[in-house]
Structure formats: C-alpha cells, structure tokens
C-alpha positions as CSV (number, residue, x, y, z in Angstrom):
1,X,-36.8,6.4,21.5
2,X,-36.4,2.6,22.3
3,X,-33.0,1.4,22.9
4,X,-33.7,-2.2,25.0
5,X,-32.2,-5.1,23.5
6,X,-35.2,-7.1,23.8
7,X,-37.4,-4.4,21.7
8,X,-34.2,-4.2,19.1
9,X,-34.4,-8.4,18.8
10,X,-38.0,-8.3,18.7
11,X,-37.5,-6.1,15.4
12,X,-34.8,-8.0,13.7
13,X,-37.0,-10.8,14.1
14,X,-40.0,-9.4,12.4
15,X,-37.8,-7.9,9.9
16,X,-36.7,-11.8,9.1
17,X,-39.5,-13.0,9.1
18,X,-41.1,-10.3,7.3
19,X,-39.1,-10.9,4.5
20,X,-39.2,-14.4,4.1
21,X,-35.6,-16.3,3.9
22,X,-34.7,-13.0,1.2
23,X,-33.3,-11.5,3.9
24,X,-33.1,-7.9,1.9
25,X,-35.8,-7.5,-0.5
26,X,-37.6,-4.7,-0.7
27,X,-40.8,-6.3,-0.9
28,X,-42.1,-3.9,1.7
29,X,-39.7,-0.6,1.4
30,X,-42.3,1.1,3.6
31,X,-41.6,-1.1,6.7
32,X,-40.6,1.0,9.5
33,X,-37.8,-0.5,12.1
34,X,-36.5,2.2,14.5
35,X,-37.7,5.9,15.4
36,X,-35.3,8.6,16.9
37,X,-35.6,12.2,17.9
38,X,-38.6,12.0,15.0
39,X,-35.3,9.8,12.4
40,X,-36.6,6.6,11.1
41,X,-34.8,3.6,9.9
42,X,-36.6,1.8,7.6
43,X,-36.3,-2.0,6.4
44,X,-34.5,-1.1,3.0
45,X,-31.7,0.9,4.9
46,X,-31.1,-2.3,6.4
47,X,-30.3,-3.6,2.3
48,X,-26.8,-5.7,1.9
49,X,-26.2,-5.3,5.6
50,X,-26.4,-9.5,6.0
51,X,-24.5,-11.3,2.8
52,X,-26.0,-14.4,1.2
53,X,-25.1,-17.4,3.4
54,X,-24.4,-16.0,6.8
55,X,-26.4,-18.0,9.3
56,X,-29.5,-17.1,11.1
57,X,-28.1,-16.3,14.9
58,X,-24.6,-13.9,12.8
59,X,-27.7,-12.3,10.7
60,X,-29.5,-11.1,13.8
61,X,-26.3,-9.7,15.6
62,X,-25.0,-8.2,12.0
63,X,-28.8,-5.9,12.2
64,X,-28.8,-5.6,15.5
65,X,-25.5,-4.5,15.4
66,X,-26.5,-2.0,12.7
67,X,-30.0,-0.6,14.3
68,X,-27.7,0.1,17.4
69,X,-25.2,2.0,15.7
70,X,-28.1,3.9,13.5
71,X,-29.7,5.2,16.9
72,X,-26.6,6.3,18.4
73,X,-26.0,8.3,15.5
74,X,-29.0,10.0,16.1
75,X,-28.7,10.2,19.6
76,X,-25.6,12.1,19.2
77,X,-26.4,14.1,16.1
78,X,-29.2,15.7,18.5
79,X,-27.0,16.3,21.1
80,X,-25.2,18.4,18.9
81,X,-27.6,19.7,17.0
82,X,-29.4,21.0,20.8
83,X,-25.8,22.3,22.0
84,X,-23.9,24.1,19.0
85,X,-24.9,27.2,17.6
86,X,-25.8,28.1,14.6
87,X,-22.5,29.3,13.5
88,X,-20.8,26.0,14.4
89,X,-23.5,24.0,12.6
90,X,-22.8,25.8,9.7
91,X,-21.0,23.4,7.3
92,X,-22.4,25.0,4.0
93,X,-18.6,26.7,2.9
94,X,-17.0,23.6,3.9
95,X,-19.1,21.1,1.8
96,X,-19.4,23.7,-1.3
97,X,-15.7,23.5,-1.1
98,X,-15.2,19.7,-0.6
99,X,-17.7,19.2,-3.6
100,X,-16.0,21.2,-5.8
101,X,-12.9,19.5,-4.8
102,X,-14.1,16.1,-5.5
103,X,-15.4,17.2,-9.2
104,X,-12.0,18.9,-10.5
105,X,-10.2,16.1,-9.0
106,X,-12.5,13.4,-11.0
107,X,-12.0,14.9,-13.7
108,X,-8.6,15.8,-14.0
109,X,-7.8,12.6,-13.3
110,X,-9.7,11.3,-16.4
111,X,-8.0,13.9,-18.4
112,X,-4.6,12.8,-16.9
113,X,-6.0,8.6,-17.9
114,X,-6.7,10.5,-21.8
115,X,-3.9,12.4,-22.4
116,X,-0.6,11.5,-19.6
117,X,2.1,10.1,-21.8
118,X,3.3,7.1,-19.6
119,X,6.1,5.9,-21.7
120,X,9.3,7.0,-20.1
121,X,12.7,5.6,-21.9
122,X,15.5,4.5,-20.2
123,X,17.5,7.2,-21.4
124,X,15.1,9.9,-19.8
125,X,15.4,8.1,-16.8
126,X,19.2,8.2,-17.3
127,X,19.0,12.0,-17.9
128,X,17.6,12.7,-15.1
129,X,19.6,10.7,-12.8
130,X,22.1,12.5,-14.1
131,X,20.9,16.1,-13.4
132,X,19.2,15.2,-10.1
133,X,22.3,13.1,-8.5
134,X,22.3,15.7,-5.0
135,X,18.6,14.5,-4.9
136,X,19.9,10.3,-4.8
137,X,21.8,9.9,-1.8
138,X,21.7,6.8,0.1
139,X,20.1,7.2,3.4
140,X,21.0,3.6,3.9
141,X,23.7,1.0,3.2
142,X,22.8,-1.8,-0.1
143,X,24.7,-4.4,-1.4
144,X,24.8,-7.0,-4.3
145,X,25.1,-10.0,-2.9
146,X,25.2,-14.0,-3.8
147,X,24.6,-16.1,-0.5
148,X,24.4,-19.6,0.7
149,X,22.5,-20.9,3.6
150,X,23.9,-24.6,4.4
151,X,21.8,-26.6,7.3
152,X,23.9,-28.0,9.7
153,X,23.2,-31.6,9.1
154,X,24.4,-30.9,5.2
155,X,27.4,-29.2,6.8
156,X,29.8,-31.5,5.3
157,X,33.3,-30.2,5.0
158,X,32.8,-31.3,1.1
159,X,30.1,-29.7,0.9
160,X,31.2,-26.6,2.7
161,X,34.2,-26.1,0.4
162,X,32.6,-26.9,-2.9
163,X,30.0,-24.3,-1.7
164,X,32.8,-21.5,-0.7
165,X,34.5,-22.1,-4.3
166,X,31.6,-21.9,-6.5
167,X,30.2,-18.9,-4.4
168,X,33.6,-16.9,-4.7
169,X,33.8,-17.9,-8.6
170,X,32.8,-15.4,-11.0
171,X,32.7,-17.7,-13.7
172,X,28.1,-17.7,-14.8
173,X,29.4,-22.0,-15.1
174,X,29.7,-22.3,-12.1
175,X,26.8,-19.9,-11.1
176,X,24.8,-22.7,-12.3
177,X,26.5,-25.4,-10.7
178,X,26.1,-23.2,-7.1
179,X,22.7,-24.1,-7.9
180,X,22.8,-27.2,-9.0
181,X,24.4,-27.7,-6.0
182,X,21.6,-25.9,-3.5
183,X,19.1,-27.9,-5.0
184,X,20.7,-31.2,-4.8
185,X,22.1,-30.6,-1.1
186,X,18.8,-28.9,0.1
187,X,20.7,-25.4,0.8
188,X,19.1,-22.0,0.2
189,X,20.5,-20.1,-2.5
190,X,20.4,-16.5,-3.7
191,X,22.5,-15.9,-6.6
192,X,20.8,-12.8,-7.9
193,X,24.2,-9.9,-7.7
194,X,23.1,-8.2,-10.3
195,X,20.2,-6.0,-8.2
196,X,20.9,-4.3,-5.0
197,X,19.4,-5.0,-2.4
198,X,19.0,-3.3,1.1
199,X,21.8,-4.5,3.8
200,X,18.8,-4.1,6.3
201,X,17.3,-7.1,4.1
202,X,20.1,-9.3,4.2
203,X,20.8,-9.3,7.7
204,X,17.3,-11.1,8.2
205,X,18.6,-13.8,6.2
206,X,22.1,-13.9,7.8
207,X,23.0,-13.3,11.3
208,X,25.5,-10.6,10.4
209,X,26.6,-9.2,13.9
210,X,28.2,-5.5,14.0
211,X,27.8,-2.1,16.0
212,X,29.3,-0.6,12.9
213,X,27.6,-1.9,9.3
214,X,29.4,0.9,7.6
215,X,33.0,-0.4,8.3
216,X,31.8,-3.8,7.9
217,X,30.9,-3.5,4.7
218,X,34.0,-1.2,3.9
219,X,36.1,-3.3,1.2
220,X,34.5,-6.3,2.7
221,X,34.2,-9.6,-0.3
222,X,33.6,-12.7,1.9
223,X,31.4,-13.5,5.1
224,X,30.8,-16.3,6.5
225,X,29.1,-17.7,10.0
226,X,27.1,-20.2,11.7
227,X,24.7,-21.1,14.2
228,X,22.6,-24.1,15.8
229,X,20.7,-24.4,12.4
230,X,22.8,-23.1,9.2
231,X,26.7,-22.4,8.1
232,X,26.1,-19.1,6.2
233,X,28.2,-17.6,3.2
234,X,27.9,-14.3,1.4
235,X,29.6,-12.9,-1.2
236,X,29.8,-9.3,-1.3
237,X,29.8,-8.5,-5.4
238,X,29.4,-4.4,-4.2
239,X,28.4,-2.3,-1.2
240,X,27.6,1.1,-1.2
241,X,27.1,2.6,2.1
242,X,24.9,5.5,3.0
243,X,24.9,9.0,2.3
244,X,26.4,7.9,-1.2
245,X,25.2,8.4,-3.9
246,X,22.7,5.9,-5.1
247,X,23.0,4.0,-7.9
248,X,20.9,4.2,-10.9
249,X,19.6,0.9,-11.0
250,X,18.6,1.2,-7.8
251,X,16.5,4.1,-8.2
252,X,15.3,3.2,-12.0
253,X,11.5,2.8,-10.6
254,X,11.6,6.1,-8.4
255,X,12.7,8.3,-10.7
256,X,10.0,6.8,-13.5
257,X,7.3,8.0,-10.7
258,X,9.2,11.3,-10.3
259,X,9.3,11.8,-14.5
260,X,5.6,10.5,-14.7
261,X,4.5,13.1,-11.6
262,X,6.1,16.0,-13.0
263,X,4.2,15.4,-16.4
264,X,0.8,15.2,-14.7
265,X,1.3,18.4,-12.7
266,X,2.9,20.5,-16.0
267,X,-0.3,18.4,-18.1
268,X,-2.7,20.0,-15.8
269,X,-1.0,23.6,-15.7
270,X,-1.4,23.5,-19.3
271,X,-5.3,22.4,-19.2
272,X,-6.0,24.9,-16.2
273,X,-3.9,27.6,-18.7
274,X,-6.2,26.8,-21.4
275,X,-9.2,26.3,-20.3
276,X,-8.4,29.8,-18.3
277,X,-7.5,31.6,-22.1
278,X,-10.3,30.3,-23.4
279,X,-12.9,31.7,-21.1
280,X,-11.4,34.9,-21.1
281,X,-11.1,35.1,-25.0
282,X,-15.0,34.0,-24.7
283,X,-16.1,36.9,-21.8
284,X,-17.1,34.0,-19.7
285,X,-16.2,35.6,-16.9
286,X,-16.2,39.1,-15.3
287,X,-13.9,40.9,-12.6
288,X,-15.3,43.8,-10.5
C-alpha cells in the first residue's frame, strides 16, 4: 500500500499525461493507478471525476483528492473485514430486503404516474374540509392584511394621511390609487387581503412589538408605527388566532396533498389486492 503524497502526485501526473489533454478517456482502461490490501483503482474509475474546463493545478487536487479517499476506503473496509465476524459481516438479508424494496417501490410508483387520478375539484376539497375540520386547527395566528411602508424622507404629513385613507378604504378605486400612490411616492405596498398570510410573516415586514400577539390581534383593524427608516401602516382585513379553526383557503393546497395521498395508498391496496387474487385464482403460490 502506498499512501505518500509524492507517490499519489507522481500518479496523477502520469494519469494526465497519459491521457493526453482528454483528461478521461478510456484510451487505456487497463491502466492501473493505486493497489490496496490486493483493491485496485484503475484509470477509468477515475472517469468524470475532473469536468471539462477545470484547470490543471484543481484537476490534480480533484484526483488526488479522489485516489485518497479510494485507499481509505479500503484501508478501513479491511479493518473491518479482519475484526468482525462472520455473523456481523453478514449483510445478505439486509440487501435481499433493500432490493426488493427498491423494485416494488419503482414500480408502484410508475403505476401510481399510469393510473393516480390527480384532478381534485374544489368541491372535494370543500367536502373534505368539511368532514375533517377537528384535523384544521390553527397552531398559529394568520391574518389578511393590506400594508404600507412609507420611508421617512417621504414622510410627509400629505402623504401620510392620503396613505392612512386609501389604506382604510374598502372601496377596489381607491385600491388602485393606494398603488398608484406607492409607486409614485417610492413606498412599499402590499395590497393582497384577499390570502392569509402567517402573522409570523408580517412581523418581518413591520416592527409589530407585543408579549401577547393573540390579544393584539383580538378585534384589532388599524396599526400603525415608525422607526429611523419607515412610518408603517397595516390594515387588518381579518385575523384568526391559533387553535382556531383554519380557514379553507388557507388550507386549499394541504388538503389537495391529503385527497391526492389517500388515493395513492387505496390505488395500491387495490393493485396489491388484485395482483394477490389473481395469483391465488392462478396456483401461483403455495402455503405449507
């Protein structure tokens, strides 16, 4: 075994050079580069290790790199193959097991691509809502929210109020003059109240300080604060605090993945259940 780092540069080098500027060809797949406890590396294991472009000096680290790794392998592997026994070296149940694993789950997951129904209405989604509401409660506090984020040099009291009063207004007019307004005035708008979002979220766009975010929010329409860099104004369109129950929109995507979950597990309960009948009906198997 050769392990000195003059030894392992003196084979990267011949293993560039031997290959002549194609770093990986297997021109000469025979080529031997390393030996270990009677394990050979050979030049095309070294294949892909160095992408097109890298430069000479990251090349030679990237294989040395590699060669050092490969021996260590095998310098452990031995150790363990010198200081278990034969009943801890055995892997054979294991890997039988993992294979099979790895081939039911390839292909039921190309049966589930054939023959999953995907589309899920919204009235299915509504259904289920409906019959699963102990399983939707809020373990944290949302909100539908417009806000306003004013720098302070723009902080004019003008400015300020026509913010406030478009803000407050529910009229969609003067939605679009809120905006109008935040892109003339270079303020940072979010006029969106028709989602919920999480409170969590808001507070990293406004410094909302409180010790208690459920009474806060509790009948709460109108916020506003400032700092060194921005007046800040949020209108609260709804709040629902936690250990509610959520509300539908909210969970519209979530319960889609729940609907689409529960098909694939009853669509492979009805393949296993086949495929079962079918091999019984055909004597395909046999129990002693």
């Amino acid at each position: 075994m050769h392990t000195r780092p003059y030894l392992i540069l003196s084979l990267v080098a011949i293993f560039l050079i031997a290959t002549s500027c194609k770093l990986f060809s297997k021109k000469d797949e025979g080529q031997l580069i390393a030996e270990c406890y009677g394990n050979y590396l050979y030049n095309d294991d070294l294949d892909g290790i160095v992408q097109p472009g890298t430069s000479a000096n990251d090349s030679i680290a990237a294989v040395k790199q590699f060669i050092d790794n490969w021996i260590r392998q095998q310098i452990m592997l031995h150790q363990a193959e010198n200081n278990l026994d034969n009943e801890q070296k055995n892997f054979d149940d294991q890997i039988r097991q993992y294979r099979n694993s790895l081939i039911i789950y390839a292909y039921e997951t190309e049966l589930i691509k054939q023959k999953l129904d995907t589309l899920v209405s919204p009235q299915q989604i509504e259904d289920f809502y409906n019959s699963n509401q102990d399983n939707f409660l809020l373990l944290e506090n949302i909100v539908r929210v417009k806000y306003v984020k004013i720098p302070a040099v723009s902080a004019k009291p003008d400015v300020l109020k026509k913010a406030e009063k478009l803000l407050r207004s529910n009229n969609a007019d003067d939605n679009d003059k809120l905006l109008d307004l935040c892109q003339s005035a270079i303020l940072t708008c979010f006029t969106d109240d028709e989602n919920w979002i999480r409170f969590d979220d808001l507070l990293r766009e406004v410094p909302i300080k409180t010790d208690d975010p459920e009474q806060f929010l509790k009948n709460r329409n109108f916020y506003q604060a400032t700092d060194s860099t921005y007046v800040y104004m949020v209108k609260f369109s709804e709040v629902k605090t936690k250990e509610g129950v959520s509300p539908l929109s909210f969970e519209t995507a979530r319960i889609r993945d729940l609907i689409l979950n529960r098909r694939k597990i009853e669509l492979m309960d009805k393949i296993q259940q086949q495929a079962f009948q079918e091999a019984m009906n055909n004597n395909e198997f046999t129990v002693y």
